[in-house]
N, C-alpha and C positions, 0 to 999 in steps of 0.2 A: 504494500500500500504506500503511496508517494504522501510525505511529508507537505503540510500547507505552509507555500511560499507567507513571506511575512505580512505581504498586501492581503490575502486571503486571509491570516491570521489574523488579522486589524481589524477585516470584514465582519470577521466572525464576533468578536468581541466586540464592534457597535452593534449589531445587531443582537446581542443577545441585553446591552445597554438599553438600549430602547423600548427592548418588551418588559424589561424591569420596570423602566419608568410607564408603561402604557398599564401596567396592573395595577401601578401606584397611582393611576389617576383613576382610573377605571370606574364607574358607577358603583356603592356602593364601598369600595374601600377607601384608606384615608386619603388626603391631600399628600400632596409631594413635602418632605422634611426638609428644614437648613441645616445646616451642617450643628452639629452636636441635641439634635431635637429627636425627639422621639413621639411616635402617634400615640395620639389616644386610640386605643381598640375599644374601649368598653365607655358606656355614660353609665354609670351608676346611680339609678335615680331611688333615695332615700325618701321614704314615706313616716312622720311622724305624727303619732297621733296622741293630741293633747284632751284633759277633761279633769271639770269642776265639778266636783259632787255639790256643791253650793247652788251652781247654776241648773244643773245637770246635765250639763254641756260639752261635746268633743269638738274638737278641728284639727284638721293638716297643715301641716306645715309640708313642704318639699323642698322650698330653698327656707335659707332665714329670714324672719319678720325684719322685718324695717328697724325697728327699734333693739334688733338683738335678744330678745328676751328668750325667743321660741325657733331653736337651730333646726337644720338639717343637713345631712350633710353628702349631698348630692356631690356629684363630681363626674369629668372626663378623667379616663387613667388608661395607663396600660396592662393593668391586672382588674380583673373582675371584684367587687365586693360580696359577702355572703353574709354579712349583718347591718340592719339598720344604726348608723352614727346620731345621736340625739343628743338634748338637751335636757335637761331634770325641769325645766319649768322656770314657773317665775311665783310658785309654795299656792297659790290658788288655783292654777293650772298645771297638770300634773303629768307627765308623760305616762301612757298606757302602751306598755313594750308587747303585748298579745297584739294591738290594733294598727302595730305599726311593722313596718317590712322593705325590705331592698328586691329592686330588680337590678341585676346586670346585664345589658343591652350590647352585644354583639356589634359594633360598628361596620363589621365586614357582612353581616349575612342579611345586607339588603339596601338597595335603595333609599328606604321610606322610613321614617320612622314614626311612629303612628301613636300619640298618643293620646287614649284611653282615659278618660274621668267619670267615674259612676258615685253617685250620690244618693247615700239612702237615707231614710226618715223614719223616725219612732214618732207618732202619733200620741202616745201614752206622754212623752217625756216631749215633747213640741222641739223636737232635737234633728238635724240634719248634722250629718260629714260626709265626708268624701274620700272615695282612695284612688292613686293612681297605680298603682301597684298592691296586688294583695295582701291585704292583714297576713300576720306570720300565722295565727291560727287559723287562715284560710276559708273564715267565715265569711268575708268580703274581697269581692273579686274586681279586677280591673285588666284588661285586657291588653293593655301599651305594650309595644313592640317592634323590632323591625324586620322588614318585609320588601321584596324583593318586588310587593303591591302598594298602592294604596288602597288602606280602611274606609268605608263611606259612614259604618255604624259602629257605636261603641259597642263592646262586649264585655258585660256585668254580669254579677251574680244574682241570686233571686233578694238575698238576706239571710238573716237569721229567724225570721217571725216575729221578732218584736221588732228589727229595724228592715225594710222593706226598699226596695227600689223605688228611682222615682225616675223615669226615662227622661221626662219634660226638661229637666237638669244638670241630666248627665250629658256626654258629648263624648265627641273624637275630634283629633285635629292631623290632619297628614304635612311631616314637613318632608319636602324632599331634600335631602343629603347632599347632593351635587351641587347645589345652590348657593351654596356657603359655608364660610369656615366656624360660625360659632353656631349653636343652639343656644336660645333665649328664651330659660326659661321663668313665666310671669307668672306669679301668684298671687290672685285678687280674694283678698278676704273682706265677707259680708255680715252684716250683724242687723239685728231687729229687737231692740231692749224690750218691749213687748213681752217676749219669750225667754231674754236674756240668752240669744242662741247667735253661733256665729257657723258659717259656713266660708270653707274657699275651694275656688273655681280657678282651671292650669289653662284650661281650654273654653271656650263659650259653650253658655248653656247650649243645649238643643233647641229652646226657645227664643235665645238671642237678647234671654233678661239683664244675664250676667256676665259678662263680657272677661276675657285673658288674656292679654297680646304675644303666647309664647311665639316666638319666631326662629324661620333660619335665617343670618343674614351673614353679608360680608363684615359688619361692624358689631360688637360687643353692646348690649344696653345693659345700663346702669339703674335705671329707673321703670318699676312696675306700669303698665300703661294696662289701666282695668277702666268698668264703665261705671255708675254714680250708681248702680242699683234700682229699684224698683217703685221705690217710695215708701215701701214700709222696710225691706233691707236695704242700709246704707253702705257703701265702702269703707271700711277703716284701715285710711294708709299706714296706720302706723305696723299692724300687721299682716301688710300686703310684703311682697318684696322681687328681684329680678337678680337673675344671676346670669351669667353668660359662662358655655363651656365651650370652650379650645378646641375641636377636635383637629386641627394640624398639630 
């Protein structure tokens, strides 16, 4: 067998340069790296769920409140997480470590990433939350994901029987991946003293009450972009909040 001259040799080594870089840009896997940088493969999105036996009241956090009191501890990384990062609270609101849960999101196995906000409601206790990623004890479901498709409907669980689905509420949002280099993600928290109940919303309701600006974009945001509420739930900035995550 004849040995490859050095032009052919040269040949061979762009070419096999370039299909490196065509996978690295390729739909669905990450952005092309600078020199000493490493992708994110995974978004780890952390689900915390808080409650006031006082009020009788839960809510999610996914990023941290605005004001810091109520963490979460979402992130892009190169290793997967397998436990929800939290906060202890702020002694009237209380972290419920059964209600809350991590998903680790595959950056590579798909286009789309599609996420998922189901919201249930206890009747008895005038109480609403929400999860984007399933309770650890798996009693509340949320379907967020990525996908080589785009989602058009959310996929929830039913409840538990005292806390019950409410479709009108919940939502999906598809961002696509190729589109930009950060996810942006919004958390709009809603409250009705009334009931002394708060709820937050990642993605717009299905009805279009409750508004969440999470986005793809080329530029990182800083700041939660939610809607004023309904008239009887208002917004409260102070535990709304925006994170932006790196995936270059």
């Amino acid at each position: 067998m004849r040995k490859k001259g050095p032009f052919k040799a040269w040949l061979a080594a762009l070419a096999a340069a370039l299909s490196t870089a065509a996978l690295l840009l390729a739909p669905g896997t990450a952005h092309a790296q600078g020199p000493g940088r490493v992708a994110a493969r995974y978004l780890n999105l952390h689900q915390c769920m808080y409650y006031s036996a006082a009020a009788t009241n839960h809510f999610t956090t996914v990023v941290p409140s605005s004001d810091g009191r109520f963490l979460a501890g979402s992130n892009a990384s190169a290793t997967p997480d397998s436990r929800p990062t939290c906060g202890a609270g702020d002694g009237n609101y209380r972290l419920v470590p059964i209600l809350s849960g991590v998903r680790a999101l595959d950056l590579r196995a798909g286009r789309y990433l599609n996420v998922h906000q189901c919201m249930y409601y206890s009747a008895s206790a005038t109480n609403h939350f929400s999860t984007v990623v399933a309770s650890s004890d798996g009693r509340f479901l949320a379907g967020t994901n990525i996908s080589t498709t785009p989602d058009s409907r959310p996929t929830c669980g039913a409840g538990d029987g005292n806390y019950q689905l409410v479709p009108i509420l919940s939502g999906v949002k598809t961002l696509d991946l190729t589109t930009g280099r950060y996810v942006n993600l919004h958390q709009c928290m809603y409250y009705w003293d009334g009931a002394a109940n708060h709820f937050s919303t990642v993605v717009p309701s299905s009805d279009g009450r409750f508004l969440a600006g999470t986005n793809i974009s080329s530029t990182p945001d800083s700041r939660p972009n939610c809607g004023a509420g309904d008239g009887r739930y208002a917004l409260i900035p102070l535990l709304s909040g925006a994170k932006a995550f790196d995936l270059a």
